[in-house]
C-alpha positions in Angstrom: 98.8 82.0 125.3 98.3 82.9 121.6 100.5 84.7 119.7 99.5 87.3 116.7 102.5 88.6 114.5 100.3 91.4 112.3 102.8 92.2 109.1 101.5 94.9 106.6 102.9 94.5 102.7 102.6 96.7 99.8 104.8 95.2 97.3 106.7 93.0 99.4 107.1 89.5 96.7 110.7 89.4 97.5 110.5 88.8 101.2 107.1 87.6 102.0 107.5 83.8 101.8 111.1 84.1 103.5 109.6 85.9 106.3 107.0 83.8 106.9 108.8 80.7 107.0 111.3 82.3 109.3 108.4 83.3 112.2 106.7 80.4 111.5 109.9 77.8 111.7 110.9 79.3 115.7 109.3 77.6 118.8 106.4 79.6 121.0 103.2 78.9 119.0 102.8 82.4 116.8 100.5 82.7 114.6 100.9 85.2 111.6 98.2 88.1 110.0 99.5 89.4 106.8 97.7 92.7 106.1 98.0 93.4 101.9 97.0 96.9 100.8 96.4 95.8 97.6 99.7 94.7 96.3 100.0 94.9 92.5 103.3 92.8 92.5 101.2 89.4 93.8 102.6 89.3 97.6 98.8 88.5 98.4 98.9 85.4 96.2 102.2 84.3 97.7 101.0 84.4 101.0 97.5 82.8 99.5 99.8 80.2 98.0 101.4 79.2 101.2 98.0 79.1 103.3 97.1 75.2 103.0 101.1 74.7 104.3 100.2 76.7 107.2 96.5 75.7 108.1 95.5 77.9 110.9 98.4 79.7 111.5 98.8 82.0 108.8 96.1 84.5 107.8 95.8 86.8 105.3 93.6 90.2 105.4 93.5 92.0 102.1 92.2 95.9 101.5 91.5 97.3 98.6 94.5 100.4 98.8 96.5 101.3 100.3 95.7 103.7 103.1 98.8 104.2 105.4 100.6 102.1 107.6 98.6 103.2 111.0 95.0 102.0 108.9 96.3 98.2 107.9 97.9 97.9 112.0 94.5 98.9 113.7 92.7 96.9 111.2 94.9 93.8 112.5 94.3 95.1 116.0 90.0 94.3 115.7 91.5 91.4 113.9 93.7 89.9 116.3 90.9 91.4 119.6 87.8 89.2 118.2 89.4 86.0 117.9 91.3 86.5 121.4 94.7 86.7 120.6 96.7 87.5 124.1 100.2 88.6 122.9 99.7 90.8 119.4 103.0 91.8 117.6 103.8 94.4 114.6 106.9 93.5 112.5 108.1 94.2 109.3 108.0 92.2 106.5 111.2 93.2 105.2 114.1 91.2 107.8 115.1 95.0 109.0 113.3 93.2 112.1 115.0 90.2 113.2 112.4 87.4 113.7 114.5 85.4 116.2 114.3 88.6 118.4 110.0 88.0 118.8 111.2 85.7 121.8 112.8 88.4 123.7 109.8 90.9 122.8 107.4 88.4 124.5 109.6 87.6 127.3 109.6 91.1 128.6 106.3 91.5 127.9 105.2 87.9 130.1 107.6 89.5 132.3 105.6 92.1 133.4 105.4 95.0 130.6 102.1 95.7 129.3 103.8 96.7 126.1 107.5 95.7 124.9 109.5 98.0 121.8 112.2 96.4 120.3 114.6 99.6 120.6 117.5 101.0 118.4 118.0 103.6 120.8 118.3 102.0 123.9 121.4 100.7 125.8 122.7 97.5 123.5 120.5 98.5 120.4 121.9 99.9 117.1 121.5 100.3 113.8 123.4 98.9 110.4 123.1 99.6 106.7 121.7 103.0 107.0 123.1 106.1 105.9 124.3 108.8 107.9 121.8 111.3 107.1 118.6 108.5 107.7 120.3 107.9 110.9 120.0 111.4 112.2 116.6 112.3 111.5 115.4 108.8 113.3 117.6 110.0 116.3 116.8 113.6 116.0 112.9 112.6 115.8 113.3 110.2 118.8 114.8 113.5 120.8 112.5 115.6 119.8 109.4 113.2 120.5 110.7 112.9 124.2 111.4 116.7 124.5 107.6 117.2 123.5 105.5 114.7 125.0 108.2 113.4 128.1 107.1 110.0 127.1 109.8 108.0 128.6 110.4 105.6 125.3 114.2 105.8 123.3 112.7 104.7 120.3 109.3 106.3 119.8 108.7 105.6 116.2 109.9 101.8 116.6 107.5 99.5 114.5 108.8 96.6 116.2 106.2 95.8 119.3 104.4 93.6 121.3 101.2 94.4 123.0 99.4 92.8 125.8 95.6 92.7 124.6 94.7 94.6 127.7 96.2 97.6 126.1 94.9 97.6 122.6 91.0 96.8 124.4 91.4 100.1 126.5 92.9 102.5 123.6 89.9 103.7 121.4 91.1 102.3 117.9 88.8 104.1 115.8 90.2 107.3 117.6 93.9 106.9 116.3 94.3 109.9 114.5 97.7 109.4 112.3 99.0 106.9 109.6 102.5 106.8 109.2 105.6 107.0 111.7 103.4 109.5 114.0 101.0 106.6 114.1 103.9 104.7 115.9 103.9 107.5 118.1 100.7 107.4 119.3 100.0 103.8 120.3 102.9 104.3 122.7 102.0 107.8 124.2 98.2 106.5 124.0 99.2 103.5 126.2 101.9 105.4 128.2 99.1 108.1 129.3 96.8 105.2 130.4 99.2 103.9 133.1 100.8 100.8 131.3 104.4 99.9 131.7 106.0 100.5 128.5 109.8 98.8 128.1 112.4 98.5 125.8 114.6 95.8 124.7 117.7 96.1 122.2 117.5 95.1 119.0 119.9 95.3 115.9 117.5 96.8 113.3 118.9 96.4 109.3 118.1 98.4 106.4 116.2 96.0 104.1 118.1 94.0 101.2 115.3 93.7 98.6 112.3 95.4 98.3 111.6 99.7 98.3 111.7 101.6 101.4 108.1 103.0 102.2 110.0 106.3 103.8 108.4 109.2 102.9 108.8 113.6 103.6 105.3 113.5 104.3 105.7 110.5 106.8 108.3 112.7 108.4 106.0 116.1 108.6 103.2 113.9 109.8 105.5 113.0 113.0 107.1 116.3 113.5 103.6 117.7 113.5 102.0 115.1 115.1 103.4 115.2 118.6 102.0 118.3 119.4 98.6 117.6 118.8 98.8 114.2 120.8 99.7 116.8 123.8 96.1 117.3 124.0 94.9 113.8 123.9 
């Protein structure tokens, strides 16, 4: 079975080698897509750099801006779709997402889920290094997300996944209407309204050590708003 970790970077120089080593050093055969929106710090020419270590198993797909974190993943998607990837993954680049933890993902998903969210919310999962107030608006937008669409998903906005290719061939990627954390949003409701099994396993997820945090008021509006209007999708 082959196995597709997509990672999006803007300005990630500080952890993009480590993090690719890291995925690359565990057993199970994954293969990595860096998506670059541009970087103007040089993570594309790192990961350029480390291409001839890692002939055929790390790839590298650079845009011209950036354009939101919803535009580099479904660009990865069409990526990952025409060369027949079976088991396609979203992770950060930043260690908030514990590589070691892709086995586990995968596992549930071979398992029998059609897509697998590595969860802070859910029984066993939690959260560390991140401030009180950060900590209830994630929760509070989890609540609220379930309130509105009934979507039966802990950690809606989690951007730690692993999709069976079944699921991203029947969602109509052009269609995806949002960018940032709402975008998150939507490929699970999209996938939970077409019948697949969704399920959650706990993860630890930890604020990143280096690097800035891509967090945003307008990424926040875009998801409170948002999960109205996917109520009539």
């Amino acid at each position: 079975m082959k196995k597709l970790v997509i990672i999006p970077t803007y300005n990630e120089k500080e952890n993009i080698e480590k993090i690719i080593r890291k995925v690359l050093s565990l057993s199970g055969g994954y293969h990595i897509l860096i998506v670059d929106d541009g970087s103007p710090d040089g993570t594309g020419a790192i990961v350029k750099g480390l291409q001839n270590e890692y002939t055929g198993l790390l790839h590298i797909m650079e845009r011209a801006g950036k354009s939101g974190l919803g535009r580099a993943y479904i660009a990865g998607f069409k990526w990952a779709l025409e060369r027949g990837y079976d088991y396609i993954f979203e992770m950060d680049a930043d260690f908030s997402h514990n590589p070691d933890d892709l086995g586990r993902l995968y596992d549930a998903c071979a398992a029998g889920a059609d897509l697998v969210v590595g969860s802070r919310y859910t029984r066993g999962g939690k959260v560390v290094n991140w401030p009180w107030n950060r900590i209830f608006i994630s929760r509070g937008g989890a609540f609220y997300t379930k309130l509105i669409t009934w979507m039966p998903v802990n950690d809606p906005t989690a951007g730690f996944v692993c999709y069976k290719a079944k699921v991203l061939h029947t969602i109509p990627l052009d269609e995806v209407h949002f960018v940032g954390y709402a975008f998150q949003i939507e490929m699970k409701y999209r996938a939970w309204r077409k019948g697949f099994k969704i399920a959650e396993v706990p993860i630890t997820f930890k604020d990143r050590k280096e690097g800035v945090s891509k967090m945003s008021g307008n990424i926040i509006k875009e998801a409170m708003y948002g999960v109205w209007k996917m109520r009539r999708f």
